[in-house]
C-alpha positions in Angstrom: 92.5 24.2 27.8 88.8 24.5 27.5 86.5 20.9 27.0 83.4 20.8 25.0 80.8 18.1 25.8 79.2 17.3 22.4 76.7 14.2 22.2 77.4 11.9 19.2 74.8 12.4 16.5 73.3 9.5 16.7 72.3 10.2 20.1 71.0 13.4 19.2 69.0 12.7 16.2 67.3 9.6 18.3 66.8 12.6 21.1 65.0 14.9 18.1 63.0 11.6 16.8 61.4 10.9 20.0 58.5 13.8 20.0 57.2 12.1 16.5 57.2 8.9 17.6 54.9 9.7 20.7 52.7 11.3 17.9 52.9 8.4 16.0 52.1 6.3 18.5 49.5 8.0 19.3 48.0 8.5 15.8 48.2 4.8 15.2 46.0 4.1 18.6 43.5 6.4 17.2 43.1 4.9 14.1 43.0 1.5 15.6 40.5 2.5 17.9 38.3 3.7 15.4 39.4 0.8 13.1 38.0 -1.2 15.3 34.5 0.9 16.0 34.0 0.6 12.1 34.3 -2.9 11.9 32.2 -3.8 14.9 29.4 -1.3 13.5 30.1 -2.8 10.3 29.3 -6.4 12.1 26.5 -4.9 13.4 24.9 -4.1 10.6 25.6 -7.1 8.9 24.0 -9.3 11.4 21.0 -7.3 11.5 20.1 -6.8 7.9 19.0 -10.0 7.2 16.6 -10.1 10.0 15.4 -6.3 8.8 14.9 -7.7 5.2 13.1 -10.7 6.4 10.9 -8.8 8.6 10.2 -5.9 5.7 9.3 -8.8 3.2 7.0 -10.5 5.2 5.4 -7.5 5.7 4.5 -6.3 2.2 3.9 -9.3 1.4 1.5 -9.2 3.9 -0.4 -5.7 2.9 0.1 -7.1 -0.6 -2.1 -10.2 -0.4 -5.1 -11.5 -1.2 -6.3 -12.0 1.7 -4.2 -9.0 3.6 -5.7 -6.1 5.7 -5.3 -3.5 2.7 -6.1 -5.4 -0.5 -9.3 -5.6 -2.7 -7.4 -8.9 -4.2 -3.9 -9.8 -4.9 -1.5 -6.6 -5.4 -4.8 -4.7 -5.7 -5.4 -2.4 -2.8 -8.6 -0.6 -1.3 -8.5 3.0 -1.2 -10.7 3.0 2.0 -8.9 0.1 3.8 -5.8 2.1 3.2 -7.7 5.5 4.5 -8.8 3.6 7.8 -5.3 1.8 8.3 -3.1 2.4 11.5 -0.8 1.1 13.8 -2.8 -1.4 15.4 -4.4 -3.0 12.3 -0.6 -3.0 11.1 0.6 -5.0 14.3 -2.5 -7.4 14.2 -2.1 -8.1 11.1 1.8 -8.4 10.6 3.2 -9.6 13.3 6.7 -8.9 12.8 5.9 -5.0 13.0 5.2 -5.1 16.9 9.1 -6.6 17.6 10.7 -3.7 15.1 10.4 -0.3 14.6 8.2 -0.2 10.9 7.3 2.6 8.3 4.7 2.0 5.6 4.7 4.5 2.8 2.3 4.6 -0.2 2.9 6.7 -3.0 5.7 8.3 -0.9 3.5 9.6 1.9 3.6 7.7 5.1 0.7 5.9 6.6 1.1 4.0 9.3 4.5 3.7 11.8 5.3 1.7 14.5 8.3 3.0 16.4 11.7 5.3 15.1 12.9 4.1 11.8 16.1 6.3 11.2 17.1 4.3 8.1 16.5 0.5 7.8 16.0 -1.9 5.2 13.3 -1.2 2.4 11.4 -3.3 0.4 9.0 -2.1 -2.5 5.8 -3.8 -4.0 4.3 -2.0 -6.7 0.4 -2.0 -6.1 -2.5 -1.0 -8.0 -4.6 1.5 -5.7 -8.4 1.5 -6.3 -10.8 3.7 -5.3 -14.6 4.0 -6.1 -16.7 6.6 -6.8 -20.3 7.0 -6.6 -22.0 7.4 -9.4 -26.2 7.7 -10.6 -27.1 6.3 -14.4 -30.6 7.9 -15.8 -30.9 5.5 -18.8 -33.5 6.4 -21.7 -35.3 3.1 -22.1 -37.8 4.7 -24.5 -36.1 2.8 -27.2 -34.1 0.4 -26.2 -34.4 -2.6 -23.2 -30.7 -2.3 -21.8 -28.0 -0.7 -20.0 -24.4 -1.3 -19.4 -22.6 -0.7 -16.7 -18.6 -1.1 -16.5 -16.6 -3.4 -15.1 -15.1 -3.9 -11.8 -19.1 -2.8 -10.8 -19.6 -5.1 -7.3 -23.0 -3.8 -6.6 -25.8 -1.3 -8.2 -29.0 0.1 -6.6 -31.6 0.3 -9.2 -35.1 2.0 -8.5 -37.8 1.4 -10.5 -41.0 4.0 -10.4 -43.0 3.4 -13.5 -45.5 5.5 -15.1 -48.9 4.5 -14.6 -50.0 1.4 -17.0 -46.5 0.5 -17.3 -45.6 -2.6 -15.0 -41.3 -3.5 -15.6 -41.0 -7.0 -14.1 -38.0 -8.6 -14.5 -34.5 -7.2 -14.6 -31.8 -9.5 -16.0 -28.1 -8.9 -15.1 -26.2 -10.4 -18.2 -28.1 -14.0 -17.9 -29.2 -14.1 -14.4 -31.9 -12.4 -12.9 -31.6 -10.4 -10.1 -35.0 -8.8 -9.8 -38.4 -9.9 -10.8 -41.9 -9.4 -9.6 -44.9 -10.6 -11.6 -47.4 -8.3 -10.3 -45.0 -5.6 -10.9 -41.1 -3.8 -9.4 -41.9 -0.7 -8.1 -39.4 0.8 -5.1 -35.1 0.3 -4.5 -33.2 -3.0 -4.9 -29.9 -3.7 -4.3 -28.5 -5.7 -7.1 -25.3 -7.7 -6.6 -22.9 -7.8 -9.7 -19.8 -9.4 -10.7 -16.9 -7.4 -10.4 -15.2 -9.0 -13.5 -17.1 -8.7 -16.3 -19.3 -5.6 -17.8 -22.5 -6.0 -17.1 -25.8 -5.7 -19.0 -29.0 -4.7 -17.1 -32.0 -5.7 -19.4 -35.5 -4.4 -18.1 -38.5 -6.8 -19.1 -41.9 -4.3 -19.2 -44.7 -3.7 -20.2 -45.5 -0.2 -21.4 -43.4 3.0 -22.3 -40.6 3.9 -19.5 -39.5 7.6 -19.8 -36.0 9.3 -18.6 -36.2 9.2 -14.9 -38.5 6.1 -14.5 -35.4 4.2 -14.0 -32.4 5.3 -12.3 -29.0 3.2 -11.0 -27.1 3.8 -8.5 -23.1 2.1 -8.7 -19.5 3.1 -7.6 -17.3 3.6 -10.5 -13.7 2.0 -9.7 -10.8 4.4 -10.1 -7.4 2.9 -10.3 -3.7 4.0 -9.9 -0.2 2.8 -9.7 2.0 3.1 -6.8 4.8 1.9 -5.1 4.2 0.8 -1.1 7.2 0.5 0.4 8.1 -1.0 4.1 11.2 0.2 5.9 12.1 -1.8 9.0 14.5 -0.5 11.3 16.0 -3.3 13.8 
């Protein structure tokens, strides 16, 4: 008689099962591992936002001011400040940009960085950016006293060079005067205006003036929108 050793099935499927469970086992300590890699990046970045924001506020706020290393006045910035910025007028002025790595973009080009900044936290202040423009006025005075210049004008250069047996005296921005010599104005002057208002330059003379007797010098302001945006990366 011939004996056949046969395992109980039991046995044999727990045999078959034990290949998948190493898998298993395996698979599930993978996705643990990276489980846990998620959440502790995840952490990460939670604890360091807040400080990134704060930093990127403080910032713009910053460049944004009155008072700040960019601005002509409040949200208003210089297009020549902005032309001559770089990383150390950032750091001096903003302290928080020499302990993090910080971008400063303007109308989406960069222009100044401090450090990598892969990603980050960005804030954005929309600006008005204001440049100015030379500019030279030949007023005809041969019938009329006055001449207006626009607004936003912070200084003029006016020369006078009268005809002979003319004499012009006395020029009168709005109600001050800025320029007066009895005897006679004859030569350049610098003329300080105020930015705010138009202003109205009123020649007091004796005598015709003709086109070219007078001529004024000013820099026309030229504004534009934009966004700056700060991007601190911690």
């Amino acid at each position: 008689m011939t004996w056949t050793s046969r395992c109980p099935d039991h046995i044999a499927r727990a045999q078959t099962s034990l290949p998948a469970l190493g898998i298993a086992l395996v698979l599930l300590t993978v996705v643990t591992g990276l489980g846990i890699a998620m959440a502790d990046t995840a952490i990460a970045g939670a604890d360091r936002t807040p400080d990134e924001r704060r930093a990127a506020a403080a910032i713009a706020d910053r460049l944004v001011s009155a008072d700040g290393p960019l601005a002509a006045r409040s949200n208003v910035l210089n297009r020549s400040r902005v032309d001559d910025f770089d990383q150390s007028a950032l750091e001096r002025s903003a302290p928080p940009a020499t302990e993090y790595a910080v971008s400063v973009e303007l109308a989406e080009t960069e222009i100044v960085r401090t450090g990598a900044v892969h990603s980050g936290t960005r804030i954005t202040r929309l600006v008005v950016v204001e440049a100015r423009e030379p500019r030279t006025l030949t007023p005809d005075l041969t019938t009329t006293d006055t001449v207006t210049l626009p607004r936003r004008s912070a200084q003029a250069t006016v020369t006078i060079n009268p005809p002979a047996g003319t004499t012009v005296w006395t020029v009168r921005a709005n109600d001050r005067v800025v320029l007066h010599n009895r005897s006679g104005l004859d030569g350049s002057y610098e003329v300080s205006l105020v930015p705010y208002e138009t202003t109205e330059l009123r020649f007091q003379r004796a005598g015709p003036v003709q086109p070219g007797n007078v001529t004024i010098g000013y820099d026309a302001p030229r504004s534009t929108k934009e966004s700056l945006v700060v991007t601190v990366d911690a």
